[in-house]
VEXDO-159111 format. One record per residue: residue number from 1; residue in three letters; chain; y, z, x of N, C-alpha, C in turn. Coordinates in Angstrom, 3 decimals, decimal comma. Each point is the difference from the previous one (the first is absolute). Layout:
BEGIN
seq / type / mol / n_Y / n_Z / n_X / ca_Y / ca_Z / ca_X / c_Y / c_Z / c_X
NUM / ala / A / Y / Z / X / Y / Z / X / Y / Z / X
...
//
This chain:
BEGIN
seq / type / mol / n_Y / n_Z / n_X / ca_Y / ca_Z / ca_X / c_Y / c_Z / c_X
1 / unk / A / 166,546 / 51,724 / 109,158 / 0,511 / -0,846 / 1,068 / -0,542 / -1,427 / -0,074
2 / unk / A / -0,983 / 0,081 / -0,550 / -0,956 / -1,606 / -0,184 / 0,125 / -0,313 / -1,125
3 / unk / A / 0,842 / 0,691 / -1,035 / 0,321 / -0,703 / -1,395 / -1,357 / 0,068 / -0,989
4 / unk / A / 0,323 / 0,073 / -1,187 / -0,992 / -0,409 / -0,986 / -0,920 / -0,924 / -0,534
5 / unk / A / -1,221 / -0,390 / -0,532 / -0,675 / -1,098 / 0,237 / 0,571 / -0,140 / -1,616
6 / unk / A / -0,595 / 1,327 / -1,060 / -0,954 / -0,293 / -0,652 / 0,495 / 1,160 / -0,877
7 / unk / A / -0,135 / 0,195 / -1,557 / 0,642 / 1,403 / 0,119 / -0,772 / 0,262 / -2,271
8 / unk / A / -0,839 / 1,121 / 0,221 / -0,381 / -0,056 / -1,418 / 0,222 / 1,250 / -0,937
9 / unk / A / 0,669 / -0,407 / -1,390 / 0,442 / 1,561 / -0,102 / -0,801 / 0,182 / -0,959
10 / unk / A / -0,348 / 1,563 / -0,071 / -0,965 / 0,175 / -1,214 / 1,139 / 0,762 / -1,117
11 / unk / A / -0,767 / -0,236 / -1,850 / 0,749 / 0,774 / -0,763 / 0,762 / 1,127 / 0,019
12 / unk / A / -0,544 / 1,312 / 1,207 / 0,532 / 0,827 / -0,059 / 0,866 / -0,053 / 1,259
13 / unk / A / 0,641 / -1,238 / 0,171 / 0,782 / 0,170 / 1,048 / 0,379 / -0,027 / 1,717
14 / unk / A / -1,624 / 0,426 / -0,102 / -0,814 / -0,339 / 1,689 / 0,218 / -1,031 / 0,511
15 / unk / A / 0,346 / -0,398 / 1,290 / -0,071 / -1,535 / -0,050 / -0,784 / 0,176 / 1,806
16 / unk / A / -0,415 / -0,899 / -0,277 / -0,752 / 0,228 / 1,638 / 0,389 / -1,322 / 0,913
17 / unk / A / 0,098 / -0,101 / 1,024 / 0,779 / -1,549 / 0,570 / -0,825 / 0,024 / 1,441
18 / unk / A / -0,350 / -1,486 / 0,270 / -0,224 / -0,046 / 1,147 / 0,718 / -0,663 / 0,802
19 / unk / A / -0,371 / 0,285 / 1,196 / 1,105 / -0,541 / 0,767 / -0,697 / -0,609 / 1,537
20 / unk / A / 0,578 / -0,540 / 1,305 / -0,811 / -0,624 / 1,048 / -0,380 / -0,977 / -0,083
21 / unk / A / -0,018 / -0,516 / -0,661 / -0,503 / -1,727 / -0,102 / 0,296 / -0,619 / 1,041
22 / unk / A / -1,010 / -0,441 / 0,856 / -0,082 / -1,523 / 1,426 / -0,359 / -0,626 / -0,781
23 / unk / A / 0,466 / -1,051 / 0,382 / -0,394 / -1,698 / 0,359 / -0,355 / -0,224 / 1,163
24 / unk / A / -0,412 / -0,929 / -0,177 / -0,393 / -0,417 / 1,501 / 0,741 / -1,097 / 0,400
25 / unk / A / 0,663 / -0,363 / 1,294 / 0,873 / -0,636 / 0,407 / 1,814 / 0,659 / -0,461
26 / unk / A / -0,107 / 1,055 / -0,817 / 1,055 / 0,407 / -0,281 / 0,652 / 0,933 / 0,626
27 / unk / A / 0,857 / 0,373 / 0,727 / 0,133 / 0,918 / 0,987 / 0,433 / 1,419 / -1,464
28 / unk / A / -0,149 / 1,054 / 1,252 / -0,387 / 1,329 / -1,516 / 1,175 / 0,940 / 0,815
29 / unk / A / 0,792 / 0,921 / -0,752 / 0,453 / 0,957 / 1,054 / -0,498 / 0,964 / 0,195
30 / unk / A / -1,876 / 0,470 / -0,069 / -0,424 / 0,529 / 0,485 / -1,256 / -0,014 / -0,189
31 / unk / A / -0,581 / -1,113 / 1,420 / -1,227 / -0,512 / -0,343 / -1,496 / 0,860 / 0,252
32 / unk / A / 0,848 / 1,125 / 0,453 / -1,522 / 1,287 / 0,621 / 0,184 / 0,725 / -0,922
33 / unk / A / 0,646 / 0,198 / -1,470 / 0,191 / 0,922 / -1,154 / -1,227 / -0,632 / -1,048
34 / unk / A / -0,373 / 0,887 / -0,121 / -1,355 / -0,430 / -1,248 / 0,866 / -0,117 / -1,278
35 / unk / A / -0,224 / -0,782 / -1,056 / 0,374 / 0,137 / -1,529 / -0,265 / 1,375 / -0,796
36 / unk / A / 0,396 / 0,287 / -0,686 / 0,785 / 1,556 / -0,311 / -0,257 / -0,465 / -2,168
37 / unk / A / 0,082 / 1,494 / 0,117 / 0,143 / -0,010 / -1,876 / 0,576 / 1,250 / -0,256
38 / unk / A / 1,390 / -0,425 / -0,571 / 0,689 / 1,065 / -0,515 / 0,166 / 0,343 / -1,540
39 / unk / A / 0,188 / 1,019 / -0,364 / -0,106 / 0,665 / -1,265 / 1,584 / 0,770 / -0,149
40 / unk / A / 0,728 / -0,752 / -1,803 / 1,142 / 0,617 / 0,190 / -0,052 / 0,500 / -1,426
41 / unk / A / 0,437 / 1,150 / -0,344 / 0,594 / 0,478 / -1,244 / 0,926 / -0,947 / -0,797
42 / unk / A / -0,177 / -0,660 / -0,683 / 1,625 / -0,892 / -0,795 / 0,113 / 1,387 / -0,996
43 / unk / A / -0,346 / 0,939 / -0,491 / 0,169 / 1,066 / -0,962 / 1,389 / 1,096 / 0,957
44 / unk / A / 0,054 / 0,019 / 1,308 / 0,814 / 0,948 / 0,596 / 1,582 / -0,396 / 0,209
45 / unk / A / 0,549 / 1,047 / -0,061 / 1,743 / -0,640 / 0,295 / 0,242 / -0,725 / 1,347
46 / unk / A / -0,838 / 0,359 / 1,095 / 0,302 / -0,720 / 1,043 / -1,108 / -0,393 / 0,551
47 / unk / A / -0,773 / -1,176 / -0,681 / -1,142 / -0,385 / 0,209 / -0,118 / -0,473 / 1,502
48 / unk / A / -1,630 / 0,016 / 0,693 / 0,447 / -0,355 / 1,393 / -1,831 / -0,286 / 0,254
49 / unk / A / -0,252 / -1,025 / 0,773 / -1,167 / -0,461 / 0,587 / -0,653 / 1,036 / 0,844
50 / unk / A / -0,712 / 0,470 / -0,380 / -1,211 / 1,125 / 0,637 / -1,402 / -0,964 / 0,626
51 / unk / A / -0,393 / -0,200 / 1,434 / -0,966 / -0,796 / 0,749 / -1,076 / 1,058 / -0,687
52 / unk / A / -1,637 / -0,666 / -0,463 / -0,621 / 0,614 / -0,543 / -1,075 / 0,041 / 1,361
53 / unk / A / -0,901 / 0,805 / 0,225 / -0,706 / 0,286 / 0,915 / -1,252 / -1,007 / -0,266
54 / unk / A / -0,641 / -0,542 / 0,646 / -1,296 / -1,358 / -0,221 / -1,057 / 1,415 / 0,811
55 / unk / A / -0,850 / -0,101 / -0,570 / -1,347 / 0,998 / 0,116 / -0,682 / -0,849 / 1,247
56 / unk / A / -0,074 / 1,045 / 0,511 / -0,831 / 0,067 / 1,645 / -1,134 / -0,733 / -0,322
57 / unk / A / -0,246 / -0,971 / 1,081 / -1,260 / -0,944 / 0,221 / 0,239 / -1,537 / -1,152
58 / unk / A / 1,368 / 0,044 / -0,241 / 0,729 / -1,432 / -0,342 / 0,297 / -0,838 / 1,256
59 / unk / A / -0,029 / -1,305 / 0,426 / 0,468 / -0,465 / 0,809 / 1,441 / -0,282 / -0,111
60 / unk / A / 0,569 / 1,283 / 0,629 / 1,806 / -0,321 / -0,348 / 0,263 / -1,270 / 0,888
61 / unk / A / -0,085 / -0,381 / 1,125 / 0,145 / -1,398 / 1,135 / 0,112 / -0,765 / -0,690
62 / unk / A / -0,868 / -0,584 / -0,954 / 0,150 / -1,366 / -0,374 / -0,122 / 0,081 / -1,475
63 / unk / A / 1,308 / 1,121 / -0,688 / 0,035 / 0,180 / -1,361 / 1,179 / -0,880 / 0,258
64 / unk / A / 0,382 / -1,096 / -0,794 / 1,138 / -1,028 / -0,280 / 0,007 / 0,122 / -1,764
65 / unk / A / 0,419 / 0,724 / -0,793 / 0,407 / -0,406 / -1,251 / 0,421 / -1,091 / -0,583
66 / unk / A / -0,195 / -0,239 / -0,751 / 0,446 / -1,899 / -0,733 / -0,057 / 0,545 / -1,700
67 / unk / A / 1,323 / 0,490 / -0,153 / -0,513 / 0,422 / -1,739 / -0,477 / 1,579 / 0,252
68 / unk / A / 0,197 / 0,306 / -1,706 / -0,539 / 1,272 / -0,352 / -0,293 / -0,049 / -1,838
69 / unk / A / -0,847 / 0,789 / -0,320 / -0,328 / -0,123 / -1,230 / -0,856 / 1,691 / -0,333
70 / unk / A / 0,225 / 0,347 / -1,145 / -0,622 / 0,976 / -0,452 / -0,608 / -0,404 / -1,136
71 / unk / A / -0,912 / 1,277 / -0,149 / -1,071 / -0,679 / -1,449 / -0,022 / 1,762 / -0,666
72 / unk / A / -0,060 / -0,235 / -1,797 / 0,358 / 1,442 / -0,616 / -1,447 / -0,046 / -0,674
73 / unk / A / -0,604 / 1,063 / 0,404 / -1,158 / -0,022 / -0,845 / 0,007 / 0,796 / -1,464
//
């Protein structure tokens, strides 16, 4: 509903995207929604954005995404 910021795909297809991005002074269409990170299959026939769960004792309130990046060890 708040659109995509940011969006990174890995070799095998994974792509993970964030999304929620405020500005400030920018009106948002949903300014009490924390920023979000979704995870989609590009490998499936009907690929589709899955919200990934952020581990308890993260400050979801004032998670604003700007970008996303992965690293392959």
């Amino acid at each position: 509903e708040t659109g995509s910021e940011d969006i990174d795909i890995l070799p095998n297809g994974l792509a993970f995207i964030s999304s929620g991005l405020k500005y400030p002074g920018v009106k948002s269409p949903r300014p009490d929604k924390p920023g979000e990170i979704f995870l989609m299959d590009l490998n499936e026939d009907n690929p589709r954005a899955v919200e990934l769960r952020i581990s308890r004792g993260f400050d979801l309130a004032s998670f604003n995404p700007h970008g996303i990046s992965t690293y392959i060890d």
